[in-house]
DODREN-51424 format. One record per atom (N, C-alpha, C, CB): z, x, y; residue in three letters. Coordinates in pm, whole numbers, padded with zeros to 5 digits, always signed. Each point is the difference from the previous one (the first is absolute). Glycine has a CB too. Layout:
<recs>
ZXYALA...
</recs>
This chain:
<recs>
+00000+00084-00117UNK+00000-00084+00117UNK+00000+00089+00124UNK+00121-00185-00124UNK-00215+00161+00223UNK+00039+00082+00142UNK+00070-00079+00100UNK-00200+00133-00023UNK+00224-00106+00127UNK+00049-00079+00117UNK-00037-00032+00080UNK+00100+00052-00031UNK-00105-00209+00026UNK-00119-00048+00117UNK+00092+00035+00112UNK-00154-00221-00107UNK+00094+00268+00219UNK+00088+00056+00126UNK-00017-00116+00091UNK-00039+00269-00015UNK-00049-00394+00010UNK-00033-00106+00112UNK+00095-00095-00076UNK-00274+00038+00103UNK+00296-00037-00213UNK+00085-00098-00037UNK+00139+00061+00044UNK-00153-00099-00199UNK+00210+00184+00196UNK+00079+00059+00009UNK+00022-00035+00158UNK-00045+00158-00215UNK-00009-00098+00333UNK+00002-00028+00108UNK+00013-00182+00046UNK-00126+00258-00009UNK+00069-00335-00074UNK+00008-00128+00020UNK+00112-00060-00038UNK-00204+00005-00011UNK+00261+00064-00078UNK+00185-00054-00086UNK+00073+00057+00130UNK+00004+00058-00335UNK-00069+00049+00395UNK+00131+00012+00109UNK-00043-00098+00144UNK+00068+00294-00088UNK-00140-00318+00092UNK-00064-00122+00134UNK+00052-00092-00015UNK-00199+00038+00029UNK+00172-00080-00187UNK+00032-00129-00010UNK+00192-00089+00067UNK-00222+00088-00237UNK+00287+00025+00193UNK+00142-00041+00011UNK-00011-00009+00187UNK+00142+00147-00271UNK-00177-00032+00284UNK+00027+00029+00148UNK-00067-00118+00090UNK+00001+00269-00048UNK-00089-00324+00024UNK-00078-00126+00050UNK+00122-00145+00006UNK-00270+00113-00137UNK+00325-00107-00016UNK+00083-00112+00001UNK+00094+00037+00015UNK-00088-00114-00101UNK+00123+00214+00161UNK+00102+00003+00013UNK+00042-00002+00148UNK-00010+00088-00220UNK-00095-00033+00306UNK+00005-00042+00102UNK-00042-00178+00042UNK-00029+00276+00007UNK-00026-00329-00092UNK-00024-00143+00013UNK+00126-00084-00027UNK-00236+00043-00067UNK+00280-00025-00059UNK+00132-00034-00013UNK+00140+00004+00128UNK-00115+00084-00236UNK+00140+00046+00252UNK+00079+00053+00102UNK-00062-00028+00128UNK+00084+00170-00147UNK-00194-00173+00209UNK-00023-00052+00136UNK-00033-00118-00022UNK-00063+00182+00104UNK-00062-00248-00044UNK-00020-00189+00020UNK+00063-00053-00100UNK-00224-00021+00090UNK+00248+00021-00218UNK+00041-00075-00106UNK+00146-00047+00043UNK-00154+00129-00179UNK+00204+00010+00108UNK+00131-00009+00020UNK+00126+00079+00060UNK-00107-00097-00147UNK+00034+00166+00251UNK+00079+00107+00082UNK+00091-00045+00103UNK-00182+00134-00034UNK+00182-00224+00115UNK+00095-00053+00009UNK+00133-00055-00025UNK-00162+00034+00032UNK+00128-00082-00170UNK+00122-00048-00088UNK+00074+00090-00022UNK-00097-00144-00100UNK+00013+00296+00014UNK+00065+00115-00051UNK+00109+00015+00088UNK-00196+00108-00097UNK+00086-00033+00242UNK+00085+00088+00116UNK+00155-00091+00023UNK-00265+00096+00155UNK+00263-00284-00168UNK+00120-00033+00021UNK+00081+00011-00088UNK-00072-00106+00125UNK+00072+00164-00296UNK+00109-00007-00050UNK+00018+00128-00028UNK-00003-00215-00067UNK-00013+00373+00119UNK+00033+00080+00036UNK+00089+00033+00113UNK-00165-00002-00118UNK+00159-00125+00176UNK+00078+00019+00140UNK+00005+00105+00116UNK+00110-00104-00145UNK-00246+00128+00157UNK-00055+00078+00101UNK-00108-00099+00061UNK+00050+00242-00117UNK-00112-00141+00209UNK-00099-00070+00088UNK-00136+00053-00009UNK+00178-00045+00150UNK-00339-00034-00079UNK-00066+00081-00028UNK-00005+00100+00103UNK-00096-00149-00138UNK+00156+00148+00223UNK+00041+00135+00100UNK+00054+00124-00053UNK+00055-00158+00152UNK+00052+00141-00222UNK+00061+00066-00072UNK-00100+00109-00069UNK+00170-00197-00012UNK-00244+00065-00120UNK-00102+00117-00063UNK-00107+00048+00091UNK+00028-00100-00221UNK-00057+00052+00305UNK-00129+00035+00058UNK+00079+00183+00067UNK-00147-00340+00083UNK+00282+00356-00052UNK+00011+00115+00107UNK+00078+00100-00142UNK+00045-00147+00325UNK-00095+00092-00389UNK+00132+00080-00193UNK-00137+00098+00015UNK+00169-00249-00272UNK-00261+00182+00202UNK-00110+00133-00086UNK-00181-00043+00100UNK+00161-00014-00370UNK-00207+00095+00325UNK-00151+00038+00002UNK-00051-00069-00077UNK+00009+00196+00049UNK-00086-00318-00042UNK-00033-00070-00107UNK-00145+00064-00031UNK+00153-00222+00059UNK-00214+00249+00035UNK-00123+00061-00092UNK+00019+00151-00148UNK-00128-00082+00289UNK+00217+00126-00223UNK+00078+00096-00069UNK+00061-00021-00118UNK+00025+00058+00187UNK+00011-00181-00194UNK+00093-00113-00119UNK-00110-00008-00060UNK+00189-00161+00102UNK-00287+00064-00027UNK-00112-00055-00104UNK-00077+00153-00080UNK-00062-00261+00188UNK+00015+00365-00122UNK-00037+00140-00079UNK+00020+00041-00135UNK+00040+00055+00189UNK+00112-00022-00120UNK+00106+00052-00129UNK+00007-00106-00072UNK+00151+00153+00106UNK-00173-00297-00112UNK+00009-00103-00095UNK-00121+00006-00071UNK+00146-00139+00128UNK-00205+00140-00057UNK-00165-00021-00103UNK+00012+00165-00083UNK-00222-00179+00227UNK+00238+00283-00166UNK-00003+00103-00126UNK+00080-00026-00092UNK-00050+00160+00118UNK+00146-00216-00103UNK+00125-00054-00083UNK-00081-00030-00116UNK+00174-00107+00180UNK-00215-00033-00141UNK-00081-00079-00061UNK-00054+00025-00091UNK-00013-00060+00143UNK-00088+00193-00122UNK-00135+00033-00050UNK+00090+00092-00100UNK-00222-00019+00215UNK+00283+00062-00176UNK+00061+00128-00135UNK+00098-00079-00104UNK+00022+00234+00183UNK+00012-00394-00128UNK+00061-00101-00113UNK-00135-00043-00094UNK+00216-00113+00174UNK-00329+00090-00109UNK-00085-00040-00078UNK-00075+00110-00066UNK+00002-00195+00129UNK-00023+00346-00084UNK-00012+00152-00067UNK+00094+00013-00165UNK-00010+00116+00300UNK+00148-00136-00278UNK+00098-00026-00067UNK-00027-00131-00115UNK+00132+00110+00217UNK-00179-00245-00223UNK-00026-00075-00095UNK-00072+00050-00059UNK+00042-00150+00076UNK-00181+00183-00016UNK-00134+00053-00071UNK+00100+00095-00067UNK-00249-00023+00167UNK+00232+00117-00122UNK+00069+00076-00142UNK+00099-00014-00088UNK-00063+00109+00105UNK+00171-00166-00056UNK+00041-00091-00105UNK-00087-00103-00133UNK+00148+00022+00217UNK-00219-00069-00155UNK-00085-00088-00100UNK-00080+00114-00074UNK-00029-00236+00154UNK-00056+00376-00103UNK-00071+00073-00047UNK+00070+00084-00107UNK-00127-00024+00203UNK+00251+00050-00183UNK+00043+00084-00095UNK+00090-00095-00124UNK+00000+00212+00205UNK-00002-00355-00166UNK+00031-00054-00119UNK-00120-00015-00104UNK+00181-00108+00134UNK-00336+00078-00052UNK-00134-00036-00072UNK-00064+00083+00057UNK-00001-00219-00050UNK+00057+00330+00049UNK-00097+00115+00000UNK+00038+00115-00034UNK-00091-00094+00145UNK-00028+00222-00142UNK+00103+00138-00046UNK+00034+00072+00064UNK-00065+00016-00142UNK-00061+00009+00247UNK+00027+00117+00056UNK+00088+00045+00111UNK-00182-00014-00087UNK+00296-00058+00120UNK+00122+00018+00055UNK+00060+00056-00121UNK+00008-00182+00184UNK+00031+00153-00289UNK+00066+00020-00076UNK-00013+00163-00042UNK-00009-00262-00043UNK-00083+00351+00076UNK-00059+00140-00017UNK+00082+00072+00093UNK-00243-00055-00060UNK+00276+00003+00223UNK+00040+00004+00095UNK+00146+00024-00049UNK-00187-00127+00127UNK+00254-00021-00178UNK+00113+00037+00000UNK+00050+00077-00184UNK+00026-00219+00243UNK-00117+00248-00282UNK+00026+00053-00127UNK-00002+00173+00055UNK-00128-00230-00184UNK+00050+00282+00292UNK+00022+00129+00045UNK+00180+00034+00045UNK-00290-00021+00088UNK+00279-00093+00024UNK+00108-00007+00049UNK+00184+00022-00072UNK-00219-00136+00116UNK+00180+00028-00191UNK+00139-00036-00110UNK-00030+00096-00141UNK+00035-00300+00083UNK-00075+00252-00143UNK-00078+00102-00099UNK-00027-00157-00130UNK+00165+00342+00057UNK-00065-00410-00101UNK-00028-00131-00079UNK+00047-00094+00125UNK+00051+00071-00289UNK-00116-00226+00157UNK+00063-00081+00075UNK+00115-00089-00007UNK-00183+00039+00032UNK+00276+00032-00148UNK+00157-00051-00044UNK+00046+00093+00027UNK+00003-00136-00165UNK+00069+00203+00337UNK+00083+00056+00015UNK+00042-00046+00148UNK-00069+00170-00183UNK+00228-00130+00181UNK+00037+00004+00201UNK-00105+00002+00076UNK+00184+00139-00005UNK-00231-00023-00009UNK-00106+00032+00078UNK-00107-00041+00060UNK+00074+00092-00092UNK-00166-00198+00013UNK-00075-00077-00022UNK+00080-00141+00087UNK-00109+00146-00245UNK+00167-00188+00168UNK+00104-00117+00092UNK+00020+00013+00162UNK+00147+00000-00218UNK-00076+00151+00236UNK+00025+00013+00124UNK-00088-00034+00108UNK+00116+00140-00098UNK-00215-00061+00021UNK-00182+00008+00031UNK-00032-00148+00090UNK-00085+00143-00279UNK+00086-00231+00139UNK-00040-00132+00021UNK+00098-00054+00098UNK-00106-00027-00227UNK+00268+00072+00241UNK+00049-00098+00102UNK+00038+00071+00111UNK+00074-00157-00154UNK-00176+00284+00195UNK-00006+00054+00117UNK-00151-00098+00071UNK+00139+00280-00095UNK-00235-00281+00016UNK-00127-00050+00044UNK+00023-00156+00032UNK-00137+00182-00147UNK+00264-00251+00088UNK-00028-00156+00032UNK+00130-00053+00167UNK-00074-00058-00366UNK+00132+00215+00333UNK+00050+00017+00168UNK-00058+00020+00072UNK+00131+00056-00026UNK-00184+00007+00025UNK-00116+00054+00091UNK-00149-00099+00091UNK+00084+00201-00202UNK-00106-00238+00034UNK-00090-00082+00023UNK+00024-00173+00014UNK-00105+00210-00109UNK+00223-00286+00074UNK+00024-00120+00046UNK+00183-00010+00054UNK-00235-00095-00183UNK+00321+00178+00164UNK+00096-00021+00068UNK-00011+00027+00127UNK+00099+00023-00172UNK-00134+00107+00230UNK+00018+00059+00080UNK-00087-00117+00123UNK+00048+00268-00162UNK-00162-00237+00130UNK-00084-00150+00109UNK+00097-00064-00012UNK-00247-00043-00037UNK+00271-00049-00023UNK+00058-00140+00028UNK+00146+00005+00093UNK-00114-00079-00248UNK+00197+00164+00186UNK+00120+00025+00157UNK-00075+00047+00076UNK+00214+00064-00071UNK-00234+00074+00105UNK-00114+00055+00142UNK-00072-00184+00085UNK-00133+00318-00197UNK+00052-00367+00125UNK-00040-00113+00089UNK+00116-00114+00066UNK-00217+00036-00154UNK+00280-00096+00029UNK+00100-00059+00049UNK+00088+00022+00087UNK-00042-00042-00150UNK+00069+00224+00190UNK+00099+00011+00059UNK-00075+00011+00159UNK+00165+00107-00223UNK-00305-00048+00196UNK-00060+00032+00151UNK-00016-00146+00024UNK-00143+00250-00006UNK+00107-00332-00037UNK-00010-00144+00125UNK+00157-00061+00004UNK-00289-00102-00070UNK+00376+00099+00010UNK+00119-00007+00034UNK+00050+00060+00085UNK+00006-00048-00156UNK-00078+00186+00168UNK+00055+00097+00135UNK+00134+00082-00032UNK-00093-00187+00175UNK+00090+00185-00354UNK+00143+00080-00029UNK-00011+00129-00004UNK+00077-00159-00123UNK-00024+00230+00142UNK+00000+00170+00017UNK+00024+00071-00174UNK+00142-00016+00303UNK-00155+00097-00303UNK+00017+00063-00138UNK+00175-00051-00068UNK-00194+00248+00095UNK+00269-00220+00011UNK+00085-00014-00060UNK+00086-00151+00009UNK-00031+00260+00020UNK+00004-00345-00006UNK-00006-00123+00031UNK-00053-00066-00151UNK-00042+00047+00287UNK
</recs>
């Protein structure tokens, strides 16, 4: 299997589209009131073009991250990759492997976004 890179780019549009649809005309209003802030508030917190950026790469390296996920379950040649790496694929090593890449690739986005339009700081 290779990686379609337009599909890939389109899994990360896609959220970012509704998600700005959702969160503005839809239902941004409602949100901003049960946060109990204002839209003043967020508007003087962050850089929203800056938000939206770093969100869409977010994005694109969550949907980088499935594809290969799906590729190295029905496919091989990841598996060469991490067979250099680890050496088999029943050890720590291998594991670690796998639950360094699903941090990376879907934890890490998902706080990083949530916290930049929330406007929370790292340590927050």
């Amino acid at each position: 299997m290779e990686t379609n890179w337009i599909s890939i780019i389109l899994a990360g549009l896609v959220p970012t589209i509704m998600g700005y649809l959702w969160y503005g005309p839809v239902l941004g209003k409602q949100w901003i009131e049960t946060t109990g802030k204002t839209e003043d508030w967020y508007r003087e917190q962050g850089n929203m073009p800056m938000i939206m950026g770093v969100s869409l790469i977010l994005l694109i390296m969550l949907a980088f991250g499935l594809d290969a996920l799906i590729q190295t379950t029905h496919g091989n040649h990841f598996m060469h990759l991490s067979d250099e790496i680890t050496g088999t694929h029943n050890t720590f090593g291998h594991g670690a492997l796998h639950g360094a890449m699903y941090s990376a690739f879907f934890l890490i986005p998902c706080f990083v976004i949530n916290g930049m339009f929330e406007r929370r700081g790292p340590k927050n």
